[in-house]
N, CA, C and O of each residue as an XYZ file, in Angstrom:
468
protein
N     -50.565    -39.968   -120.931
C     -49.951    -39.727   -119.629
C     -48.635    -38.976   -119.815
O     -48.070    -38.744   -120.884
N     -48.251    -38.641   -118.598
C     -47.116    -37.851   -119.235
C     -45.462    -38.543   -118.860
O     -44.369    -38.033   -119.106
N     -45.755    -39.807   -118.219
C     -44.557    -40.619   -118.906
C     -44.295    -40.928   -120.240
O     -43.177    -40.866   -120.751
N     -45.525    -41.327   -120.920
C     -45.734    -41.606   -122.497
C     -44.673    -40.335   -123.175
O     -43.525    -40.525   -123.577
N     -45.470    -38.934   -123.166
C     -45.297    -37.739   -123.587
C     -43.832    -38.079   -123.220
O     -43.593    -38.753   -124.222
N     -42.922    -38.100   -122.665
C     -41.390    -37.484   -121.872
C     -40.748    -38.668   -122.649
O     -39.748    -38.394   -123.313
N     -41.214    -39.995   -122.648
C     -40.536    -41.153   -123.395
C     -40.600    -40.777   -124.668
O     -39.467    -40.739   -125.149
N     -41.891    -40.318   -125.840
C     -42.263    -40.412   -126.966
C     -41.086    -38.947   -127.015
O     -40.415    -38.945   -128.047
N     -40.827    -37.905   -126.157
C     -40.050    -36.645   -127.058
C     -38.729    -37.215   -127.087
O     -38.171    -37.141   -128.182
N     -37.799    -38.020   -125.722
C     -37.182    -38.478   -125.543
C     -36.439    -39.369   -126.585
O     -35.226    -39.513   -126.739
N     -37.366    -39.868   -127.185
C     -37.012    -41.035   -128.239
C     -36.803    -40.545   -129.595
O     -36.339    -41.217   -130.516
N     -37.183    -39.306   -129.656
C     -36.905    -38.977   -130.836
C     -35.224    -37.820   -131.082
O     -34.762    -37.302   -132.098
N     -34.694    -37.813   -129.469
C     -33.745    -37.295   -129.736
C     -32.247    -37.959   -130.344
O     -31.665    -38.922   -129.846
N     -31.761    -37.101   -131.658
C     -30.709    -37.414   -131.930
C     -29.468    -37.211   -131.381
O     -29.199    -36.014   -131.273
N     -28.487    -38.086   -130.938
C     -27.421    -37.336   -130.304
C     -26.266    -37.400   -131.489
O     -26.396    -38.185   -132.429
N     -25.064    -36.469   -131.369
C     -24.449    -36.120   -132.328
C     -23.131    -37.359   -131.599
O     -23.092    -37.827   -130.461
N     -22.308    -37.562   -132.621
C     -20.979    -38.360   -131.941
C     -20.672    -37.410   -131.702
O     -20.887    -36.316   -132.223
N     -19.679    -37.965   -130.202
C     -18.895    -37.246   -129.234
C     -17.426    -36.468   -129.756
O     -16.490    -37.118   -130.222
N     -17.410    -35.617   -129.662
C     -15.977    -35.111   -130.221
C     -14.822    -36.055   -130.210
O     -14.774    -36.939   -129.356
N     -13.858    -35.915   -131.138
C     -12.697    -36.559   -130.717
C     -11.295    -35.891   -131.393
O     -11.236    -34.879   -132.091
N     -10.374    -36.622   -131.040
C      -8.637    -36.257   -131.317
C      -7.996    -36.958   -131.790
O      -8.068    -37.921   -131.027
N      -6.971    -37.379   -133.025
C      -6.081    -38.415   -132.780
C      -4.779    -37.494   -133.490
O      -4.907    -36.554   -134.274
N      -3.621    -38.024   -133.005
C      -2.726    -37.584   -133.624
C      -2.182    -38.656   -134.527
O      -1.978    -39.751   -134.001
N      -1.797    -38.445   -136.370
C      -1.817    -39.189   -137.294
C      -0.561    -39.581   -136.687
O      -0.289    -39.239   -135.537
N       0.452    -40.491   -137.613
C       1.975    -41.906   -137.115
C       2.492    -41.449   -138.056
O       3.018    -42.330   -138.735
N       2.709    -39.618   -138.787
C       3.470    -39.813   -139.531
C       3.980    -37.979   -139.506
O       3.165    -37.141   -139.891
N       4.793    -37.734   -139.222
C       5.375    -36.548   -139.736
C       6.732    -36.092   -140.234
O       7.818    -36.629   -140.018
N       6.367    -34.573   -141.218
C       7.383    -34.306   -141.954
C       8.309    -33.595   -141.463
O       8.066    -32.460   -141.051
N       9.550    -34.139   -141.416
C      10.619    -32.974   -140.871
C      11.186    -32.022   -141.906
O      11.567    -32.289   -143.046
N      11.165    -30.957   -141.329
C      11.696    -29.746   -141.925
C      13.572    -29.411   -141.086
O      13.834    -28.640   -140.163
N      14.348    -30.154   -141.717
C      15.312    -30.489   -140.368
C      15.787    -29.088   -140.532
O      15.643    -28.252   -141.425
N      16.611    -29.105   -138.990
C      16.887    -27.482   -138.243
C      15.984    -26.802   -137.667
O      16.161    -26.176   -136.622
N      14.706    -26.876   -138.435
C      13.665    -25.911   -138.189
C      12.451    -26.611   -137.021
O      11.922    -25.968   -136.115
N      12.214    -28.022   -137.325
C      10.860    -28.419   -136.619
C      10.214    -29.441   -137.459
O      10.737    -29.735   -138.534
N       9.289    -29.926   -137.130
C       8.402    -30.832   -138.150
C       6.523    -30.382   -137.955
O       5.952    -29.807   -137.029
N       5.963    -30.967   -139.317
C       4.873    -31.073   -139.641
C       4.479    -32.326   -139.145
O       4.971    -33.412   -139.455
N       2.975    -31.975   -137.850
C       2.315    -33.096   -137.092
C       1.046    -32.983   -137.745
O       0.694    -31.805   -137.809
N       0.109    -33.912   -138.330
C      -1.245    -34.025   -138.757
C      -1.820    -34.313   -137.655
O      -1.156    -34.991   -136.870
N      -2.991    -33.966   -137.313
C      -3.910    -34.360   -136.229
C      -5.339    -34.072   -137.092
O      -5.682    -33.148   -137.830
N      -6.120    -35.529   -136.559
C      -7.551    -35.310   -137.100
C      -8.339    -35.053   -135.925
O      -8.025    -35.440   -134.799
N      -9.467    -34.328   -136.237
C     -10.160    -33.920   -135.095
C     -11.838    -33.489   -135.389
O     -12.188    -32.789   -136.339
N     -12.465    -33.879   -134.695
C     -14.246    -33.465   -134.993
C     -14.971    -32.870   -133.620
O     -15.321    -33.387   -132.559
N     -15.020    -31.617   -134.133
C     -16.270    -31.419   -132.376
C     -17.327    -31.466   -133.019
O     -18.209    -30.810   -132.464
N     -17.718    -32.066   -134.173
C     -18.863    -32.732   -133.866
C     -20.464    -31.704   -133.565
O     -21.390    -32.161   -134.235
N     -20.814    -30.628   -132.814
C     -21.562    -30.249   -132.677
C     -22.030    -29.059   -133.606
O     -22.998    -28.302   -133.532
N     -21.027    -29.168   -134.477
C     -21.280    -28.014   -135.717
C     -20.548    -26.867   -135.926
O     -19.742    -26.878   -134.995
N     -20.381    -26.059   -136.471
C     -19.504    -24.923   -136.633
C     -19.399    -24.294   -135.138
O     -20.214    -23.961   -134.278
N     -17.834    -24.300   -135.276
C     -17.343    -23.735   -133.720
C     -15.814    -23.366   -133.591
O     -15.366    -23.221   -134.728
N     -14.858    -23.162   -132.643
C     -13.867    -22.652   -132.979
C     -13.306    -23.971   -132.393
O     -13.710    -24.591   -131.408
N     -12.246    -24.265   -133.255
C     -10.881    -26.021   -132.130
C     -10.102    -24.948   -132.032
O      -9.898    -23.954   -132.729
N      -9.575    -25.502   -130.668
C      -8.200    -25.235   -130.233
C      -7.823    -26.787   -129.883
O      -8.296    -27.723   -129.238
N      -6.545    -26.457   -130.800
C      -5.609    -27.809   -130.499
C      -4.201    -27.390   -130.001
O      -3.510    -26.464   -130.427
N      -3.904    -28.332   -128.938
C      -2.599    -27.947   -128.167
C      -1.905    -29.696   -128.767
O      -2.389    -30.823   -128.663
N      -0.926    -29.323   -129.234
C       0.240    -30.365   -129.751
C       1.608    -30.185   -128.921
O       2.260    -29.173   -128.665
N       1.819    -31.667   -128.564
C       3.310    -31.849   -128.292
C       3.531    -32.975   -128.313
O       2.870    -34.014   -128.290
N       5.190    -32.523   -128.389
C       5.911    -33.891   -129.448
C       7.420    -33.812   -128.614
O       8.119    -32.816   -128.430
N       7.676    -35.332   -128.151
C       8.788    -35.343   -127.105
C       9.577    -36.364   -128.456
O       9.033    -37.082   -129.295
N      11.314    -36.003   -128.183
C      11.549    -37.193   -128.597
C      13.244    -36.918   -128.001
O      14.004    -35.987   -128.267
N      13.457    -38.134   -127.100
C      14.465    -37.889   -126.394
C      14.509    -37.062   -125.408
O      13.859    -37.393   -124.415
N      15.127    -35.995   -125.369
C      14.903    -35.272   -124.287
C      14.400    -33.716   -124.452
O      14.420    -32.855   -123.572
N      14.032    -33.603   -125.544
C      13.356    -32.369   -126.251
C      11.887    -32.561   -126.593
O      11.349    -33.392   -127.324
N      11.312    -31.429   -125.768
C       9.742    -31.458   -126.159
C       9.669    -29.757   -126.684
O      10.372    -28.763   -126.502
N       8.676    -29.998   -127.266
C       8.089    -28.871   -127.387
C       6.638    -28.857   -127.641
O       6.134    -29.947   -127.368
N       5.705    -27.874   -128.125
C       4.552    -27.734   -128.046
C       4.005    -26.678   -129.230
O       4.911    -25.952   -129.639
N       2.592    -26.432   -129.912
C       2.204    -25.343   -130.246
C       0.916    -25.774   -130.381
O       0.654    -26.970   -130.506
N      -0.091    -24.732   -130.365
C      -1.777    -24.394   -130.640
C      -2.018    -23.742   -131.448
O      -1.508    -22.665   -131.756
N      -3.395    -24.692   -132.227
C      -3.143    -24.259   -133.286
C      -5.462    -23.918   -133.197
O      -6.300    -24.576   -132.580
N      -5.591    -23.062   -133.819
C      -7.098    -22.767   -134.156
C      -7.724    -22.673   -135.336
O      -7.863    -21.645   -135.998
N      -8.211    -24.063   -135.673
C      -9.094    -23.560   -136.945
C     -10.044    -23.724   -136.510
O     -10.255    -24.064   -135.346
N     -11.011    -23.471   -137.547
C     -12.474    -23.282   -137.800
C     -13.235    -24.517   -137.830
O     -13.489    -24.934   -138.960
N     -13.647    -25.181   -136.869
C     -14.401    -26.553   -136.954
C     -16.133    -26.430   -137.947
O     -16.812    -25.408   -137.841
N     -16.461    -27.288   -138.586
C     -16.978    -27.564   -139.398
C     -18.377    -28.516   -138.941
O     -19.529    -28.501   -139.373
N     -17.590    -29.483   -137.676
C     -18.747    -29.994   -137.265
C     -18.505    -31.522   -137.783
O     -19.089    -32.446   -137.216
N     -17.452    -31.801   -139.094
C     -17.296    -33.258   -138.984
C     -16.064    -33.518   -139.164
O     -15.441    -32.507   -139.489
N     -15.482    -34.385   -139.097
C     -13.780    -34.700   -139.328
C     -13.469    -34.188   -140.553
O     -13.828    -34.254   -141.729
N     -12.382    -33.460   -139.593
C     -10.847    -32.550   -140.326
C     -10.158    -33.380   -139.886
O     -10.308    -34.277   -139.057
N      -8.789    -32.776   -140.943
C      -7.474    -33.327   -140.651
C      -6.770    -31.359   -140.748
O      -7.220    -30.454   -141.451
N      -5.610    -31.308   -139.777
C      -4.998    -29.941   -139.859
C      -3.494    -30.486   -139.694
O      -3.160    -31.445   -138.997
N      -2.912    -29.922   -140.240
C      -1.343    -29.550   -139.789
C      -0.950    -28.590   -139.025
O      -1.250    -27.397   -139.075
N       0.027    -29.383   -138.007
C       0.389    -28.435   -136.732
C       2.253    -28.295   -136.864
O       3.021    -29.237   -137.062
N       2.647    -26.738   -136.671
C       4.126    -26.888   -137.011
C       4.795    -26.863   -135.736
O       4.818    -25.798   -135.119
N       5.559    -28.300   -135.066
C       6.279    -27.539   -133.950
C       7.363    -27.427   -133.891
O       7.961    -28.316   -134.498
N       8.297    -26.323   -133.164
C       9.455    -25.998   -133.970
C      10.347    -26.815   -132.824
O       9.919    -27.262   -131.760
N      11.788    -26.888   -133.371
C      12.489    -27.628   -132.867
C      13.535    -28.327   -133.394
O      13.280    -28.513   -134.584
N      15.025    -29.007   -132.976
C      15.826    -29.777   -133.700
C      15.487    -31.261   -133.623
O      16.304    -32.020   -133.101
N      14.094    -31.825   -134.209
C      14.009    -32.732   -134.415
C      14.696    -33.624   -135.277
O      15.138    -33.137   -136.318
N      14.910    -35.051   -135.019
C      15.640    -35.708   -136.257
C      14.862    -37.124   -136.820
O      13.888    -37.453   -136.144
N      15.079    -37.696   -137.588
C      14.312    -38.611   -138.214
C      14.223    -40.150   -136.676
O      14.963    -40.442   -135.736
N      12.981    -40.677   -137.187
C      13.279    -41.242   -135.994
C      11.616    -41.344   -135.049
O      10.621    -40.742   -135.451
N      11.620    -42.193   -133.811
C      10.302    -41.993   -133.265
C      10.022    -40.992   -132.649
O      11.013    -40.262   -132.660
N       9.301    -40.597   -132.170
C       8.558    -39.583   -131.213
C       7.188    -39.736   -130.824
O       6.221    -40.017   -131.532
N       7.261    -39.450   -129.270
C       5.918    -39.375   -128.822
C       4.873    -38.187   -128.695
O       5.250    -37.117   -128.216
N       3.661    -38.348   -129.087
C       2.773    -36.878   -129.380
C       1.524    -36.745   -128.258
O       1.356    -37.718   -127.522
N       1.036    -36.101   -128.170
C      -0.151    -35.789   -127.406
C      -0.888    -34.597   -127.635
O      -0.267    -33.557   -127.420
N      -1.971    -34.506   -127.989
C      -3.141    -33.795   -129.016
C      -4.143    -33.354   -127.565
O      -4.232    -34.171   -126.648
N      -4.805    -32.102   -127.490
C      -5.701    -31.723   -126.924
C      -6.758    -30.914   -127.849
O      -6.423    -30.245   -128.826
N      -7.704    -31.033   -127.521
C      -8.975    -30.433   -127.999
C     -10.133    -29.824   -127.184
O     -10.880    -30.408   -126.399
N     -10.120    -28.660   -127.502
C     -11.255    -28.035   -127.235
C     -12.021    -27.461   -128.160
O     -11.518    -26.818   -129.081
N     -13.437    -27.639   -128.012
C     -14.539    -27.252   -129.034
C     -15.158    -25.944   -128.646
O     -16.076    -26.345   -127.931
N     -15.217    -25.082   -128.652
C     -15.534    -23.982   -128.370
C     -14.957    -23.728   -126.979
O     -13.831    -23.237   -127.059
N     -15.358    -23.899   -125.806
C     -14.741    -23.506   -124.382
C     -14.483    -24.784   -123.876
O     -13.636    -24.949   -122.998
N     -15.051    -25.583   -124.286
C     -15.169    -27.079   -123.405
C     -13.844    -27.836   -124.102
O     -13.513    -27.823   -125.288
N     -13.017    -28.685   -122.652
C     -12.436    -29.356   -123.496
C     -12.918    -30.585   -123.403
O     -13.366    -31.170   -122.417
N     -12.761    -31.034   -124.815
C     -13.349    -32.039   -125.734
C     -12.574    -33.676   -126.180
O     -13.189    -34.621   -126.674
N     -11.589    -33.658   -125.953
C     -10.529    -34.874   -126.034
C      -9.172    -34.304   -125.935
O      -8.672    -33.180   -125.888
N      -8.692    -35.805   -125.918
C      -7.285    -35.997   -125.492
C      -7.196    -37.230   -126.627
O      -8.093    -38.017   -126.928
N      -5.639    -37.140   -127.239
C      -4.623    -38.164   -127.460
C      -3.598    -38.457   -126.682
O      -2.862    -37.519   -126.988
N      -3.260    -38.806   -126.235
C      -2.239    -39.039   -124.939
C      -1.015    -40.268   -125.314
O      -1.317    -41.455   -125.433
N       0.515    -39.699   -125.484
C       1.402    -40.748   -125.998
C       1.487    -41.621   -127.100
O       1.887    -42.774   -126.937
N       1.123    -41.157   -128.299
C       1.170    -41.611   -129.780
C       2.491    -41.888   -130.138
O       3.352    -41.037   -130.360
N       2.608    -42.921   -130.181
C       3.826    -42.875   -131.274
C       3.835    -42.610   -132.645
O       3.136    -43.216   -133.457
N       4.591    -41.742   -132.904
C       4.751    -41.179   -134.359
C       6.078    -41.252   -134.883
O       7.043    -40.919   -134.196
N       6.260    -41.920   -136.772
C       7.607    -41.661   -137.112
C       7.701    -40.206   -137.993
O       6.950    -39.577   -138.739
N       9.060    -40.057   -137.459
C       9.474    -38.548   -138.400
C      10.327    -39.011   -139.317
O      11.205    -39.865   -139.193
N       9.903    -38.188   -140.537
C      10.779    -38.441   -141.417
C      10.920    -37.806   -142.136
O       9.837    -37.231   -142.243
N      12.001    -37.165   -143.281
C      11.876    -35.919   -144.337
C      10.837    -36.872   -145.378
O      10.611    -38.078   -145.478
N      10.337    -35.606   -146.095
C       8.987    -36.101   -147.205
C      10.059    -35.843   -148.403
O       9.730    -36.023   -149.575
């Protein structure tokens, strides 16, 4: 029958995990200049282009940058540089992702410590 048929193709589909974002709890300051933010990230559906949009508040200074590598299809980790007079200390981050055109996740308000390496 052709419920059978639609269940039996149905069942054999694999789905891939869902993309995701996180921004890592640890970055390097480059003081004067800005700091180094790690963010891990997977779209998951196989070779494709990320765009990641980073920002990092701390006090009353934010800033931002996007960054594009080459997705792979399973978890990366990338370094993102954003510039700025950051100083040692907390800060809050927020990570966007898009996997080819679609966007794909959010990190939203991470706390992260800065610190020189």
């Amino acid at each position: 029958s052709l419920g059978l048929f639609v269940y039996l193709a149905l069942g054999t589909v694999v789905l891939a995990d869902p993309p995701t974002v996180s921004v890592l709890q640890r970055a390097e300051l480059i003081p004067g200049v800005g700091i180094f933010v790690r963010v891990a990230f997977n779209c998951a559906d196989g070779p494709t282009v990320a765009t990641l949009e980073v920002a990092v508040r701390q006090g009353e200074f934010t800033s931002a940058n996007v960054d594009a590598p080459p997705a792979t299809g399973s978890r990366q980790e990338v370094t993102v540089f954003i510039a700025g007079p950051f100083v040692p200390g907390e800060a809050v981050a927020s990570a966007s992702l898009s996997c080819g055109l679609l966007l794909s996740g959010l990190d939203l308000g991470a706390t992260i410590t800065i610190s020189e390496e």
